[in-house]
BAFI-3210 file (N, C-alpha, C; in Angstrom, 3 decimals, decimal comma, padded with zeros to 6 digits):
// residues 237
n [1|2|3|4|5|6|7|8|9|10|11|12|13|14|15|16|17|18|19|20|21|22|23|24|25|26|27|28|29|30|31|32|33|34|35|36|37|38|39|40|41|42|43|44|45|46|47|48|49|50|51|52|53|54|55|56|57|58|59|60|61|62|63|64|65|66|67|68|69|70|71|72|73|74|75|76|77|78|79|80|81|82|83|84|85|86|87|88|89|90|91|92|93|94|95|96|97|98|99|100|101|102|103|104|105|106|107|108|109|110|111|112|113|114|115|116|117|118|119|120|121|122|123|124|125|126|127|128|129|130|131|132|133|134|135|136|137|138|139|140|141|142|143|144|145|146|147|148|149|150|151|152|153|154|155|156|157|158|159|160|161|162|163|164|165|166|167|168|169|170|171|172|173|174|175|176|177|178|179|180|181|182|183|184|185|186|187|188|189|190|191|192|193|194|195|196|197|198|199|200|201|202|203|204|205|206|207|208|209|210|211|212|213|214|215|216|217|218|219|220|221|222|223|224|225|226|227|228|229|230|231|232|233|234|235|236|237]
n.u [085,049|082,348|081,479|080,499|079,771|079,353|077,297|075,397|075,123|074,719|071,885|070,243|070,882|069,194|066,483|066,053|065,223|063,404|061,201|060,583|059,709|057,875|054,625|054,261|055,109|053,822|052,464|054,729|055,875|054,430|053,872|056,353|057,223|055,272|053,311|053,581|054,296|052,819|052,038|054,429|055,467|053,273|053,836|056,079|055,611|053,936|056,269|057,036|055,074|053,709|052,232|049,337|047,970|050,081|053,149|053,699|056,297|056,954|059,769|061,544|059,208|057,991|055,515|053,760|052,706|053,940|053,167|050,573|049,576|050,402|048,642|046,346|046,598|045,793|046,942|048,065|048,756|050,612|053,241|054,693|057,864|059,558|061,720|061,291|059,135|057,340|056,786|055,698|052,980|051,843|051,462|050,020|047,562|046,517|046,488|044,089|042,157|041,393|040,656|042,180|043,669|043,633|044,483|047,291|050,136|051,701|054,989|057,700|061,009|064,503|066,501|068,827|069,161|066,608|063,803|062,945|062,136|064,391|063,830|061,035|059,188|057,279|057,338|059,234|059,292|061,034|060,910|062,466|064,523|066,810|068,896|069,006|069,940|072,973|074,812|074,407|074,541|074,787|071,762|070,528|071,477|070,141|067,298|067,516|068,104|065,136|063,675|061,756|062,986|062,863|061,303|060,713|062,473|061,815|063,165|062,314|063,971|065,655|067,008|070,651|071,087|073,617|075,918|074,262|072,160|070,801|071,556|072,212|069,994|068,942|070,359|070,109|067,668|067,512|069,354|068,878|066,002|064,612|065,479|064,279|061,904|060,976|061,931|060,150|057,432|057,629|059,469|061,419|064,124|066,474|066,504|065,904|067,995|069,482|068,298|068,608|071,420|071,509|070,845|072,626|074,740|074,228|075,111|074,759|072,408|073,231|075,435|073,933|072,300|074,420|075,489|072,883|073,079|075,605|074,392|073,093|071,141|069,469|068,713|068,530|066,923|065,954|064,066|063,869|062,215|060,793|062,402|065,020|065,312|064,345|064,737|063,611|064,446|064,484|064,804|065,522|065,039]
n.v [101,095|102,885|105,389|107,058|109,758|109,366|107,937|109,811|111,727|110,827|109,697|112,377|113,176|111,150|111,313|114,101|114,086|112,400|113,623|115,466|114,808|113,228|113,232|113,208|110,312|107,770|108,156|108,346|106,471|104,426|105,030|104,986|101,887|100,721|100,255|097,942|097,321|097,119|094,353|092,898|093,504|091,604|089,199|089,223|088,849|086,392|084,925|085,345|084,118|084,717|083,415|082,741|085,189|086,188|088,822|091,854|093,896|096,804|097,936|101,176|102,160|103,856|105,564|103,143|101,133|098,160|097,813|097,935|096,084|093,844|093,814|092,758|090,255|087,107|088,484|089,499|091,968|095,078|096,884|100,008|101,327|104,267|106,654|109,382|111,876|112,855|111,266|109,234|110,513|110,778|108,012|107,305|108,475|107,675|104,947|105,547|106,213|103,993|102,112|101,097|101,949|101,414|098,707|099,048|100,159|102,847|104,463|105,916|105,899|104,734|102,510|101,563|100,908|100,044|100,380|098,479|095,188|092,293|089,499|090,129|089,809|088,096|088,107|090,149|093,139|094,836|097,144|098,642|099,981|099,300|099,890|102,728|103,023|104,035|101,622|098,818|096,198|096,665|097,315|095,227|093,323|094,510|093,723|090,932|090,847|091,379|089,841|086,541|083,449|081,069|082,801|085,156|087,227|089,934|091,360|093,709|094,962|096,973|096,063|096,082|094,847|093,846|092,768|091,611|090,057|092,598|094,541|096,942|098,109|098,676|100,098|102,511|103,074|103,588|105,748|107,666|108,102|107,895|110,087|112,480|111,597|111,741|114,805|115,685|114,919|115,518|117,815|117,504|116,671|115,847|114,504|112,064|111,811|110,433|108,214|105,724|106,505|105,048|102,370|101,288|100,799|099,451|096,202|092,960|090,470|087,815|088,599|090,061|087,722|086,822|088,324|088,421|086,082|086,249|088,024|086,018|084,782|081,590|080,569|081,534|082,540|083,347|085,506|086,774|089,485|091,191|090,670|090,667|093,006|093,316|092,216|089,823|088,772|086,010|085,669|083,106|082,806]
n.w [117,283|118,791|119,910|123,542|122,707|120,065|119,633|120,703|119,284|116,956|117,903|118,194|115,600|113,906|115,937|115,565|112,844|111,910|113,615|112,074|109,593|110,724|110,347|107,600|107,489|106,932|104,698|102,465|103,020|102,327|099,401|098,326|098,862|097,469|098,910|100,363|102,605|104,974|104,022|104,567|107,129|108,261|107,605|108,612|111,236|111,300|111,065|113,414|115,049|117,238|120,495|121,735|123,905|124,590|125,655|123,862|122,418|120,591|119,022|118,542|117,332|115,852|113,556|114,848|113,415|112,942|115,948|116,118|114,092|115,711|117,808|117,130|116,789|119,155|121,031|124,861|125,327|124,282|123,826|122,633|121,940|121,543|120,512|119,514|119,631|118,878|116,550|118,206|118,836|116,652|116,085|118,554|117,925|115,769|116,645|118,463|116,375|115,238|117,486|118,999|121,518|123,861|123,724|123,215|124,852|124,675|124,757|125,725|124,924|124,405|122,175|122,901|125,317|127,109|129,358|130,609|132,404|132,374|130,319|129,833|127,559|125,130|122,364|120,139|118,032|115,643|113,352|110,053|111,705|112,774|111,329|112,035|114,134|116,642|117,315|116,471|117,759|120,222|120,802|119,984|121,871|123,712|122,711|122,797|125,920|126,754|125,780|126,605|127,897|125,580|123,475|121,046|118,432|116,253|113,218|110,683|107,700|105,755|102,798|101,008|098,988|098,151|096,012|094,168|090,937|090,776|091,941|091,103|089,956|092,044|093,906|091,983|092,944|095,216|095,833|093,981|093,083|095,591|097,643|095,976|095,279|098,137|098,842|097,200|098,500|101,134|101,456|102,797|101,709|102,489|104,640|103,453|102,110|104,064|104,182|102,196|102,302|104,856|104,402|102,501|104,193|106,124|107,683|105,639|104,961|105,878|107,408|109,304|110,912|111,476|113,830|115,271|116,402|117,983|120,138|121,786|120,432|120,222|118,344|114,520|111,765|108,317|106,163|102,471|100,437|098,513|095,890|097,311|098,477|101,316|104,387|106,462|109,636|112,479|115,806|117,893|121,864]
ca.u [084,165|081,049|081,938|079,160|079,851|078,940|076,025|074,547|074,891|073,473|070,289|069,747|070,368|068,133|065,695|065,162|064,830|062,035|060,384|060,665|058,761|056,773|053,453|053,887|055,933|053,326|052,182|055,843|056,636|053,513|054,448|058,236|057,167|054,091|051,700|053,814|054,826|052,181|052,127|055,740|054,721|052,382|054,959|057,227|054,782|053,564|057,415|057,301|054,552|053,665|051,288|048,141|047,926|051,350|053,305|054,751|057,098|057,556|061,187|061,276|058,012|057,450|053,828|052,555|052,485|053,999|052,355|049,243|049,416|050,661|047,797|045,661|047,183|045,600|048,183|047,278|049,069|051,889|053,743|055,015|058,376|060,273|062,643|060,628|057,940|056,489|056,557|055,095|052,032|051,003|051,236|048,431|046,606|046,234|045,711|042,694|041,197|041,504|039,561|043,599|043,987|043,526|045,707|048,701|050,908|053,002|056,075|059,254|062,147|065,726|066,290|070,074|068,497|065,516|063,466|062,164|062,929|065,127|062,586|059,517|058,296|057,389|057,483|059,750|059,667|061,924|061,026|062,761|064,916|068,312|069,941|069,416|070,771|074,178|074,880|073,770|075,471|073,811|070,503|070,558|071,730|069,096|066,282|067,615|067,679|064,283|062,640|061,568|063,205|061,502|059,791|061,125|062,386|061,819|063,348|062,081|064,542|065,893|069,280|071,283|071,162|074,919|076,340|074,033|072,454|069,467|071,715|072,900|068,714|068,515|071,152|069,939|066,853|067,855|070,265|068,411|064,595|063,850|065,654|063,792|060,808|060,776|061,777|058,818|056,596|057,628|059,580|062,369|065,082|067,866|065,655|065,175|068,733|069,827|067,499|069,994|072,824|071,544|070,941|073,885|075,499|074,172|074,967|074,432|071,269|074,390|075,950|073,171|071,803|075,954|075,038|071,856|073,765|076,486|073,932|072,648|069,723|070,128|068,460|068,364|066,500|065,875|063,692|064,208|061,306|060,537|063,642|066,134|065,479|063,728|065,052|063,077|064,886|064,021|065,800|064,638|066,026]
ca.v [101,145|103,851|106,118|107,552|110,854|109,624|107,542|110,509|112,617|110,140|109,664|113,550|113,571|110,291|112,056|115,412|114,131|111,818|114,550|116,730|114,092|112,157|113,818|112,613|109,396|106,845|108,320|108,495|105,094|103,435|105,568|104,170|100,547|100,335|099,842|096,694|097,476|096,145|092,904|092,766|093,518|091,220|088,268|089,280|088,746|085,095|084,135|085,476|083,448|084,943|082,624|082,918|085,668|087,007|090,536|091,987|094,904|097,049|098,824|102,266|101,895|105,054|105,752|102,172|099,968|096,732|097,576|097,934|094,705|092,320|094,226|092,130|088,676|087,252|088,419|089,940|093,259|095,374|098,046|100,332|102,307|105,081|107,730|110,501|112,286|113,393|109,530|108,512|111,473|110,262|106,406|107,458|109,123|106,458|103,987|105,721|106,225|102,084|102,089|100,145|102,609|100,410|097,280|099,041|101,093|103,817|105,085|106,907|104,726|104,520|101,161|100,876|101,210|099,727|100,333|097,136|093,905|091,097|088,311|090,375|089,686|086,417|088,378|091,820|093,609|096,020|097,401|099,553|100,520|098,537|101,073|103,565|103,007|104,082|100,148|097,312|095,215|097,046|096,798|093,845|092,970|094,636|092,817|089,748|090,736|091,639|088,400|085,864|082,050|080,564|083,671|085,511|088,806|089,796|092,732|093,897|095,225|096,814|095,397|096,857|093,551|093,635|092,410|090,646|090,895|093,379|095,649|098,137|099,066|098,862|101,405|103,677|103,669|104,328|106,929|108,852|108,130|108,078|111,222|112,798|111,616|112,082|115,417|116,365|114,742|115,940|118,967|117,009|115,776|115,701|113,167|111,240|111,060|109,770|106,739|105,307|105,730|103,643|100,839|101,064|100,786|098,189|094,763|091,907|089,406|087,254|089,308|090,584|086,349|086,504|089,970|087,924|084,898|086,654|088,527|085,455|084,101|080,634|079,828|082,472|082,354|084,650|085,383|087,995|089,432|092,195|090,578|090,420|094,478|093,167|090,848|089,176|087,823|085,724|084,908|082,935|083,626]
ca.w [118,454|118,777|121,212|123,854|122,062|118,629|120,097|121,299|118,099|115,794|117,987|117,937|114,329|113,774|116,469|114,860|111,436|112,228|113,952|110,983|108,687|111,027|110,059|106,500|107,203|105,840|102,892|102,016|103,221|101,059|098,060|098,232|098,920|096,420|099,545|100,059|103,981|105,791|103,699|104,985|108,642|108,290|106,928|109,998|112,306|110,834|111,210|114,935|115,448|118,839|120,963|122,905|125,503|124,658|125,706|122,882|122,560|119,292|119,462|117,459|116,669|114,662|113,899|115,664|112,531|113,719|117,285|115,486|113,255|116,880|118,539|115,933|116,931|120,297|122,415|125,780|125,327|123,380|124,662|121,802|122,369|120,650|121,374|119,220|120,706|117,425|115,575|119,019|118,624|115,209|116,577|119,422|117,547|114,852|117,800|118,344|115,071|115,018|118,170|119,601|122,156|125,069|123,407|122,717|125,551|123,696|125,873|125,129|124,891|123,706|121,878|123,355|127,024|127,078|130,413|130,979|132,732|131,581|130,369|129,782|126,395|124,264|121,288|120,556|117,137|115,304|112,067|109,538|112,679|113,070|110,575|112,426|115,705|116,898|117,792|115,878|118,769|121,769|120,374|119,570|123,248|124,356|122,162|123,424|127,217|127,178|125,548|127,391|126,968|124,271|123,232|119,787|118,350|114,155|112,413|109,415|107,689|103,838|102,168|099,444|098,115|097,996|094,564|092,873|089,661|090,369|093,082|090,183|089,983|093,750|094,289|091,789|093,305|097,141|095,685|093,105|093,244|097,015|098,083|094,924|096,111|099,362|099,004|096,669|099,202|102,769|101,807|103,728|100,703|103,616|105,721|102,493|101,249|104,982|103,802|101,607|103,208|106,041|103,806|102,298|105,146|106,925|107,458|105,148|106,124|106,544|108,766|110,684|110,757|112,365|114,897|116,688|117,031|118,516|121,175|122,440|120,302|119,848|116,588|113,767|110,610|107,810|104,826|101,826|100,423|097,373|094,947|098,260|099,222|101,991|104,794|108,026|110,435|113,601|116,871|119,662|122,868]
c.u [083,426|081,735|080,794|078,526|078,848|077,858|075,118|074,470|074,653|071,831|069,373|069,577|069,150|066,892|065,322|064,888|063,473|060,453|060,101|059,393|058,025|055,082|052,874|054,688|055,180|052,902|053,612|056,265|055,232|053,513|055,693|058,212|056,327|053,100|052,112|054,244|054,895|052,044|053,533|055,528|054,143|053,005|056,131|056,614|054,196|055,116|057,462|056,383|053,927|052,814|050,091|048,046|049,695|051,769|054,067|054,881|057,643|058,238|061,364|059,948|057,126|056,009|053,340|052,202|052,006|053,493|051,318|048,543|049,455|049,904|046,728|045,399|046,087|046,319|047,207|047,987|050,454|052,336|054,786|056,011|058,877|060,565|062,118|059,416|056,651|055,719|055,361|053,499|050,896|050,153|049,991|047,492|045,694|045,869|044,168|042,112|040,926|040,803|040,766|044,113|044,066|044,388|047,294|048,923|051,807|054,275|057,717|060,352|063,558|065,887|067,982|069,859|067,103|064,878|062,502|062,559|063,575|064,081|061,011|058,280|058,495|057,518|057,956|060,075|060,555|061,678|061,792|063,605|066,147|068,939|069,865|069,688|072,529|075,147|074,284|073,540|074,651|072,170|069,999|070,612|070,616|067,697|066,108|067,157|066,257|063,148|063,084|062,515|062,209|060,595|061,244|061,162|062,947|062,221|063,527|062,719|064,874|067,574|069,467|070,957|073,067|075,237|075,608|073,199|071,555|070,171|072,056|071,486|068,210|069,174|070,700|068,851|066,849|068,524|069,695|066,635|063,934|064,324|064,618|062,231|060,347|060,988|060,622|057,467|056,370|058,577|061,208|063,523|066,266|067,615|066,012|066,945|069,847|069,646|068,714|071,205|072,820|071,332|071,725|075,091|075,489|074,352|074,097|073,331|072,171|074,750|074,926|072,893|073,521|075,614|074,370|072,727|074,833|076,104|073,265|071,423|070,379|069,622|067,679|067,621|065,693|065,112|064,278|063,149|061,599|061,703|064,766|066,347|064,951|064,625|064,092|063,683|064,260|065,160|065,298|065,325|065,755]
c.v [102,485|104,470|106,872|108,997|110,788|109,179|109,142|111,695|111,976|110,236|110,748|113,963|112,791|111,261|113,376|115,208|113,522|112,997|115,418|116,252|113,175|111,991|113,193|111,354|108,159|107,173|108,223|106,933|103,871|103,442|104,821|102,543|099,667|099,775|098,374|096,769|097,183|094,719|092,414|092,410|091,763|089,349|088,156|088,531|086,891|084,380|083,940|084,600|083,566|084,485|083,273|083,696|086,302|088,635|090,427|092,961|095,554|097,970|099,457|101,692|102,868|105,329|104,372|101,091|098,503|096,510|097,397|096,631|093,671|092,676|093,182|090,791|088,417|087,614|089,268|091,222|093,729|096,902|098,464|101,590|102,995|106,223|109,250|110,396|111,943|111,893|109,094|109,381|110,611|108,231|106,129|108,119|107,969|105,157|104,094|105,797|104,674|101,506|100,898|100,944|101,912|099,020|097,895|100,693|101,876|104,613|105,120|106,022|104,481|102,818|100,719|100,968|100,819|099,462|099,652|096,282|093,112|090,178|088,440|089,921|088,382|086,899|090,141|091,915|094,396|095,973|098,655|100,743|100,713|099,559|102,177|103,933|103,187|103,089|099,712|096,323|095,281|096,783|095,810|092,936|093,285|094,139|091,521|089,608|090,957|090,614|087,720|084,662|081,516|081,234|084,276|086,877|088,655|091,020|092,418|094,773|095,968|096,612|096,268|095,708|092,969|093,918|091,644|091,128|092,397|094,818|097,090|099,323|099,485|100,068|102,568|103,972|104,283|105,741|108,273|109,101|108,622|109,156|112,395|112,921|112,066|113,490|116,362|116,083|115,419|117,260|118,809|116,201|115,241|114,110|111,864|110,478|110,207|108,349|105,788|104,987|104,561|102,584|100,839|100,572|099,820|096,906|093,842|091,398|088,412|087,290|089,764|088,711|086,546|087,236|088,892|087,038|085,409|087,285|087,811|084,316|082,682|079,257|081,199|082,036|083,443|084,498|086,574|087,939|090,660|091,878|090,761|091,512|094,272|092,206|090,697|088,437|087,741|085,268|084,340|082,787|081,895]
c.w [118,489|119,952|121,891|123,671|120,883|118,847|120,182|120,126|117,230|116,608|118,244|116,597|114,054|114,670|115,943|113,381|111,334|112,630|113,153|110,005|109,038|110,398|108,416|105,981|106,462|104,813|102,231|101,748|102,422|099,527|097,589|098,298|098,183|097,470|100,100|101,634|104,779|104,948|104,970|106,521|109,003|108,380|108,157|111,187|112,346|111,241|112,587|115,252|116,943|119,387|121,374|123,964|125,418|125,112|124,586|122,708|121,044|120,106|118,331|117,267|115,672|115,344|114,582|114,406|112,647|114,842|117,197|115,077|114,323|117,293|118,145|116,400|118,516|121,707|123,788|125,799|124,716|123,793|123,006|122,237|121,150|121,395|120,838|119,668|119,627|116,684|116,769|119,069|117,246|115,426|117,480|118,638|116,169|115,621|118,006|117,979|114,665|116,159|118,961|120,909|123,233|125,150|123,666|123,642|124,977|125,124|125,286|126,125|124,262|123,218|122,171|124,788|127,199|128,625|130,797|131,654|132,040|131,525|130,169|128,854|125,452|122,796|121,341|118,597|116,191|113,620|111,385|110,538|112,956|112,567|110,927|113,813|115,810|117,004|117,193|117,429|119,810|121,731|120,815|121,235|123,755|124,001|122,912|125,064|127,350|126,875|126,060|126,521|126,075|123,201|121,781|119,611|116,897|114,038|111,109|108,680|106,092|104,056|100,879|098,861|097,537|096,392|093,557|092,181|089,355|091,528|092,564|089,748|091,212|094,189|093,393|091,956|094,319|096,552|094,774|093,523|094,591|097,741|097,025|095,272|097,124|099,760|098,187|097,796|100,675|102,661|102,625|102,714|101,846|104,032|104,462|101,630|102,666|104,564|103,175|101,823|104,118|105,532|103,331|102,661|106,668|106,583|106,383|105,712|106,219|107,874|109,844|111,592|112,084|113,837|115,683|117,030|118,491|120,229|122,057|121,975|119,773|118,667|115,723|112,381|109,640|106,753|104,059|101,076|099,049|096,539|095,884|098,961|100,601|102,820|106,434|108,795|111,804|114,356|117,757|120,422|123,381]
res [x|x|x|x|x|x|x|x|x|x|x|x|x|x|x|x|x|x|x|x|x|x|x|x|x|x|x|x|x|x|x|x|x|x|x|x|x|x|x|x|x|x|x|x|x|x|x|x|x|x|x|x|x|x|x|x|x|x|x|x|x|x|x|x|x|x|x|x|x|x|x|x|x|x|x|x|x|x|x|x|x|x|x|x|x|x|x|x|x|x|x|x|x|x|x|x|x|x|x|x|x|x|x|x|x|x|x|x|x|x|x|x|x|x|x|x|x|x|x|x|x|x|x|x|x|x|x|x|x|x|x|x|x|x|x|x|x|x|x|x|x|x|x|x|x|x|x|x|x|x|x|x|x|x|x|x|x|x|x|x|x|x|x|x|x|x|x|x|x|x|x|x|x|x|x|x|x|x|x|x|x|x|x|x|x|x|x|x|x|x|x|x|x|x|x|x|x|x|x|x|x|x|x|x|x|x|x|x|x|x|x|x|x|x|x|x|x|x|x|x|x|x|x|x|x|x|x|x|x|x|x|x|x|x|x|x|x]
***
C-alpha cells in the first residue's frame, strides 16, 4: 500500500524533473519515438472516438499534445491539466503559436485529486502519464469519476513488452540508449534514466486492461502499437 508520505515524494520527484526538461521535452520525445508520437495520439484519439460537441479533459498533459490533437476533433471544449507549472508554460505557449488558445483551458492539477465534478467529461485522456503517478489505482479512480456515463477515457501508454521475443532489444534500449540520449540532448541523463524504470515497472496491458475494470469502467479494450512498446487502452464509464 502507497503511503501519503511516499505519494507526496514521488510527485515532487516526478514534479521537479519534468520541470528540469520541460523546455526540451518534445524534441527529445520525437527523437526517441522516430516522430512516431503524434501518429500514436492520434490512434488514441480515433479509439476514443469522442462525439459531437464534446468536453474533453487531458490528465498530465505535459506540453498540450493530446489537448492539442482533441482540440482538433469537433468537440466543444478541452480543459488541459497538470501538476507542473513549467510543462503547463510550454503547453500555453504552444497553444498559441497554433492559434488553440481559446479551445483548450490549461489549469494546474494533481491527477490523484482531480478538481472537477463527478460526470463532467465524454471524453478524458492520459498520455505517457500512468507510470508516473504514485497510484495506478487512485488515478484511475479518478479518470473514471470524472467521465460521464457513456462517455470514454484512453491512455497512451509504453510497455516493456514483458517476455517476448523482441523484449531483450526493448530493454536494451530503455536502459542504455534513452538515458544516453536524453542526456546528450537535455543535459538531464537522471530525468532520462527515470524513463525506463517507469516502464519497467509498470503494469502489463493485461494488467492495466485488469486496473480499469477494477475502477469501474465497464468495457475495456486495448491495442499495441510500435511491435507491442506501445499500448492504447479504452474504458467506457
Amino acid at each position: 500500500m502507497v503511503t501519503s508520505q511516499e505519494t507526496q515524494a514521488k510527485a515532487q520527484y516526478v514534479g521537479s524533473m519534468f520541470a528540469r526538461i520541460a523546455r526540451r521535452y518534445d524534441f527529445v520525445n520525437s527523437v526517441m519515438t522516430a516522430g512516431r508520437h503524434g501518429a500514436w495520439r492520434r490512434m488514441a484519439l480515433a479509439m476514443a472516438d469522442p462525439p459531437e460537441g464534446a468536453l474533453g479533459l487531458d490528465v498530465a498533459c505535459g506540453t498540450g499534445d493530446f489537448a492539442l490533437a482533441l482540440a482538433r476533433r469537433p468537440v466543444l471544449g478541452v480543459v488541459a491539466a497538470d501538476f507542473c507549472q513549467e510543462m503547463l508554460s510550454v503547453a500555453r505557449e504552444k497553444a498559441s503559436r497554433r492559434g488553440a488558445q481559446d479551445q483548450v483551458h490549461f489549469q494546474m492539477a494533481d491527477a490523484l485529486s482531480l478538481p472537477f465534478p463527478d460526470d463532467q467529461f465524454h471524453c478524458v485522456t492520459i498520455g505517457f502519464a500512468l507510470r508516473n503517478v504514485a497510484s495506478i489505482d487512485r488515478c484511475l479512480a479518478e479518470l473514471f469519476r470524472v467521465t460521464r456515463p457513456g462517455g470514454r477515457t484512453v491512455s497512451l501508454e509504453l510497455t516493456s513488452l514483458g517476455r517476448g521475443p523482441l523484449a531483450p532489444l526493448v530493454h536494451i534500449y530503455l536502459k542504455k540508449a534513452i538515458p544516453m540520449l536524453g542526456g546528450l540532448l537535455t543535459g538531464q541523463r537522471e530525468a532520462y534514466r527515470y524513463l525506463p524504470n517507469s516502464v519497467m515497472g509498470f503494469p502489463s496491458p493485461e494488467r492495466l486492461a485488469e486496473m480499469m475494470r477494477k475502477a469501474g469502467f465497464s468495457r475495456v479494450w486495448s491495442r499495441q502499437l510500435a511491435l507491442g512498446a506501445v499500448a492504447i487502452h479504452v474504458g467506457e464509464k
